[in-house]
C-alpha positions as CSV (number, residue, x, y, z in Angstrom):
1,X,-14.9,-6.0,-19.5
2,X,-12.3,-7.8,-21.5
3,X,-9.1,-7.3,-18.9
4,X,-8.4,-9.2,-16.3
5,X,-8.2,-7.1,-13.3
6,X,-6.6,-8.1,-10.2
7,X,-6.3,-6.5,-6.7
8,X,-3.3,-7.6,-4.3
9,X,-3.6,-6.5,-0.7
10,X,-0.6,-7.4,1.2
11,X,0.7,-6.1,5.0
12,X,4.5,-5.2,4.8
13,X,7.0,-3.1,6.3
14,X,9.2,-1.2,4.5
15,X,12.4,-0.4,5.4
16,X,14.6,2.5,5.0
17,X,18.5,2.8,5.8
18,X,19.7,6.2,7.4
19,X,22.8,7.7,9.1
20,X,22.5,7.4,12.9
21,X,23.8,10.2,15.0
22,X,26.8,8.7,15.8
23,X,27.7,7.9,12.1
24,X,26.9,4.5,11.6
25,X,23.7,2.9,9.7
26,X,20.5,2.9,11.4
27,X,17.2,0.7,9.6
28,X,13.9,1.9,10.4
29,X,10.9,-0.1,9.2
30,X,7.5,1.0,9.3
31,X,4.5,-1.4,9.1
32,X,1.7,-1.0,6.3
33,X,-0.3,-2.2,3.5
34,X,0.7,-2.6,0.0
35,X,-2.4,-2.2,-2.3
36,X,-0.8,-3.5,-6.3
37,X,-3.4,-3.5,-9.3
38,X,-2.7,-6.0,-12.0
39,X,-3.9,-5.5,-15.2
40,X,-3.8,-8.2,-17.3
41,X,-0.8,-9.9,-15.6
42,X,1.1,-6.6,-15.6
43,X,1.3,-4.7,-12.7
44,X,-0.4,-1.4,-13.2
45,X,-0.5,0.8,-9.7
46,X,0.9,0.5,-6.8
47,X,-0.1,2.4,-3.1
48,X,1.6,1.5,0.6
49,X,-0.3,2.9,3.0
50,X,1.6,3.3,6.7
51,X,-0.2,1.9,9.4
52,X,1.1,3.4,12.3
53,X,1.2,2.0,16.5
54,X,-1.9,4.3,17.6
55,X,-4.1,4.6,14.2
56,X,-6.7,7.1,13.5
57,X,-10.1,7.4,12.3
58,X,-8.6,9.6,9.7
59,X,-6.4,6.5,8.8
60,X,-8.7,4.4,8.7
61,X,-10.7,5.9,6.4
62,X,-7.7,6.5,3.8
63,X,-7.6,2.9,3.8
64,X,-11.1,2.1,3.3
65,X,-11.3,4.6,0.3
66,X,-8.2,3.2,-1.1
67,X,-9.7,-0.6,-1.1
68,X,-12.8,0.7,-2.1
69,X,-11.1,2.7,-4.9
70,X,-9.1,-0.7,-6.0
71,X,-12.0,-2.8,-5.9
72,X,-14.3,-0.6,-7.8
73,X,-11.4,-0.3,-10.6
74,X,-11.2,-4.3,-10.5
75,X,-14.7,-4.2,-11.3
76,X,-14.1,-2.0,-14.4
77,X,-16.0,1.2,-12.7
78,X,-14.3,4.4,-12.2
């Protein structure tokens, strides 16, 4: 493998600005992780995955298969 490959797990929330009912801005921010792979110093992909209050075993595995997914590319397999 002549890249560099690097894999960037990082817990963030993202935030998004919406209209309230009474007409004013409301922020809502909901926790997850950011998955980022860098090829050769440029990032190439990018995935957030939410991670909600009460998570499930069907979120749980989405995130395992997505790491697993990430670090099987940083090894240079499909």
């Amino acid at each position: 493998m002549d890249d560099q490959r690097q894999v960037l797990v990082r817990a963030e929330a993202r935030r998004i600005t919406v209209t309230g009912v009474d007409g004013g801005a409301e922020t809502l921010a909901y926790p997850g992780v950011t998955l980022t792979r860098v090829l050769d110093g440029t990032r190439a992909d990018e995935r957030w995955l939410p991670m909600g209050d009460e998570p499930s075993e069907i979120d749980d595995e989405v995130l395992v298969t997505a790491l697993r997914e990430a670090f099987l590319w940083r090894c240079g397999l499909p």
